[in-house]
C-alpha positions in Angstrom: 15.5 30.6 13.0 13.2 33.1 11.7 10.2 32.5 9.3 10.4 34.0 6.0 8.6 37.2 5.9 5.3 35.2 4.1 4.6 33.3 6.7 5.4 35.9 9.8 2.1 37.3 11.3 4.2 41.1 11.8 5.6 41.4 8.9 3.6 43.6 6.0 4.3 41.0 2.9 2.0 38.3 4.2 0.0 37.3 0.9 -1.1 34.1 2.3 -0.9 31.8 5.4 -0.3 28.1 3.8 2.5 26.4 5.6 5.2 24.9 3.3 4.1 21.7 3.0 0.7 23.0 1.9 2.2 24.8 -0.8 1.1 23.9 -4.8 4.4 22.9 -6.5 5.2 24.3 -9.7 4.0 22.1 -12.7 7.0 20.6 -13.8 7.6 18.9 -10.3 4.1 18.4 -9.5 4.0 16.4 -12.5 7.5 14.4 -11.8 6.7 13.8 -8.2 3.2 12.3 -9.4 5.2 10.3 -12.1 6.8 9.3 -8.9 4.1 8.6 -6.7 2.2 6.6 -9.7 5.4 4.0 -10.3 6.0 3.5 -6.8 2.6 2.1 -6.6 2.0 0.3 -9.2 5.2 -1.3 -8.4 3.9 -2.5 -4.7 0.7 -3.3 -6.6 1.6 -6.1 -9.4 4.6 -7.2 -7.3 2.7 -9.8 -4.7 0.7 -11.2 -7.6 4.0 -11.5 -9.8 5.8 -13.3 -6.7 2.5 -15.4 -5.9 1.1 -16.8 -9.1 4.1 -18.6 -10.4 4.7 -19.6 -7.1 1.5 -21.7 -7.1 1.6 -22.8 -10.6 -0.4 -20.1 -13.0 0.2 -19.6 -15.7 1.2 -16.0 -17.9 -2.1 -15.6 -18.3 -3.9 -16.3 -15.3 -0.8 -14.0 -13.6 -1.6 -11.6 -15.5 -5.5 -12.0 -14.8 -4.4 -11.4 -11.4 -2.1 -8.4 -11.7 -5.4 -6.8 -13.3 -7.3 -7.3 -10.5 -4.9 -6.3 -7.7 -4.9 -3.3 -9.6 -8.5 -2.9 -10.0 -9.0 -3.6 -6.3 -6.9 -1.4 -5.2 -8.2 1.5 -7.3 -11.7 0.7 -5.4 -9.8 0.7 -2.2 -7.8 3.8 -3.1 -11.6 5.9 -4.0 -12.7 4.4 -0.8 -9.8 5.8 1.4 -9.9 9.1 -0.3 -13.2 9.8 -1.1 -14.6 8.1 2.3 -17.8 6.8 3.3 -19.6 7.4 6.7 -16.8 6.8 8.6 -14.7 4.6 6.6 -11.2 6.2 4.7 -9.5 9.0 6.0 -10.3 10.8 3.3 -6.6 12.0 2.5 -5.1 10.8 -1.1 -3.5 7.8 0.1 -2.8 4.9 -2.5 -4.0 1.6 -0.8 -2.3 -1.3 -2.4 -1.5 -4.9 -2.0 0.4 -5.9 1.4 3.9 -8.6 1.0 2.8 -9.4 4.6 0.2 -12.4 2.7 2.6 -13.3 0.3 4.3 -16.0 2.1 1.1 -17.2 3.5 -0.5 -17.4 0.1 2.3 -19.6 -1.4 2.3 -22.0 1.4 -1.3 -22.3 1.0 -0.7 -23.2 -2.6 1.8 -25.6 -2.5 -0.6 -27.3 0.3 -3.5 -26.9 -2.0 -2.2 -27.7 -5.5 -4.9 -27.0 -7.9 -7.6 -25.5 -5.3 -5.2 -22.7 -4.2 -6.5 -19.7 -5.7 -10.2 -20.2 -4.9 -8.8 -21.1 -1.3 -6.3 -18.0 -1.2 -8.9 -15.7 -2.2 -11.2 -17.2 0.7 -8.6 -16.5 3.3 -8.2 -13.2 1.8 -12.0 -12.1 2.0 -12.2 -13.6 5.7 -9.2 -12.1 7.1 -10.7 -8.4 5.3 -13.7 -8.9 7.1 -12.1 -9.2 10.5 -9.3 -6.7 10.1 -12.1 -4.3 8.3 -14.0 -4.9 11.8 -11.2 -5.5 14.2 -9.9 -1.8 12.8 -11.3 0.7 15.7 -10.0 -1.5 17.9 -6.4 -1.8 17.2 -6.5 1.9 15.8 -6.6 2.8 19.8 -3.0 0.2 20.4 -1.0 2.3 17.7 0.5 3.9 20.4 1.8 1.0 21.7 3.6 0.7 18.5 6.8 2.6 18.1 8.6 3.3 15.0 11.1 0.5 16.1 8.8 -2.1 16.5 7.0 -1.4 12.9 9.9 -0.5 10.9 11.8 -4.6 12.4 8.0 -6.0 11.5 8.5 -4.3 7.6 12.1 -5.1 7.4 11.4 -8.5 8.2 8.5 -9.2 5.9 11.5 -7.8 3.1 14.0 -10.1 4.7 11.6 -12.8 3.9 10.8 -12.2 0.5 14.9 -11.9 -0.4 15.0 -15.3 -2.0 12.4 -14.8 -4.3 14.3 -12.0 -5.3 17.2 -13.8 -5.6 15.2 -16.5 -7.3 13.9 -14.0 -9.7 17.3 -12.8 -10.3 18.8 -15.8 -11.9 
């Protein structure tokens, strides 16, 4: 299949060489797909603390408390990743959000813990940051030892497991 004429090297009509991907949409469907982009994550942002903090007994309030700062955390996160430090982000406009992975974790820690759960959730949360955030370069070099099967079972899974809240939430 040939390229169209733009983006062939012979051909006279070249005006510039931006593959298609590269391409600025026009500004109706720039602004729809970034209508898009915006609901999709703030969807996977408030979800985990919407499915968390009733689970361990907050209140509206508090939930909501905590929906504000998942947000606000992963607007720092988000300048961090696309505005990049030294080495750190990839400095591409990716959205960094709130993983489902701790979800189930964090409500079994606060049904164990009753009333201490959020101070003890938020502990476990800061630790395990620290040693992924330093445990990074490492497992960055066993991606390849990942295949699109074995991390697309893992993410189906981690949905598989949250199905009864769903269902729960549902009702």
């Amino acid at each position: 299949m040939a390229l169209p004429p733009r983006f062939r090297k012979d051909a006279v009509a070249v005006t510039e060489d931006k593959h298609p991907v590269d391409e600025t949409l026009p500004p109706l469907k720039m602004f729809t797909s970034g209508l898009q982009h915006v609901a999709a994550m703030y969807a996977g942002v408030v979800a985990p603390p919407m499915i968390v903090g009733p689970a361990v007994g907050l209140s509206a309030t508090e939930t909501a408390f905590l929906m504000g700062a998942s947000l606000f955390t992963a607007g720092l996160a988000t300048l961090l990743q696309t505005l990049g430090f030294w080495k750190i982000g990839a400095k591409l406009p990716f959205v960094n959000g709130v993983s489902f992975a701790g979800v189930t974790p964090m409500i079994a820690i606060g049904k164990g813990e009753g009333a201490d759960a959020i101070p003890v959730i938020f502990g476990a949360i800061i630790v395990a940051g620290v040693i992924g955030f330093f445990a990074a370069p490492y497992f960055g070099k066993l991606v390849r030892f990942f295949p699109p099967v074995v991390t697309g079972t893992v993410i189906t899974l981690i949905g598989v497991s949250l199905l009864p809240v769903a269902f729960n939430w549902s009702q």
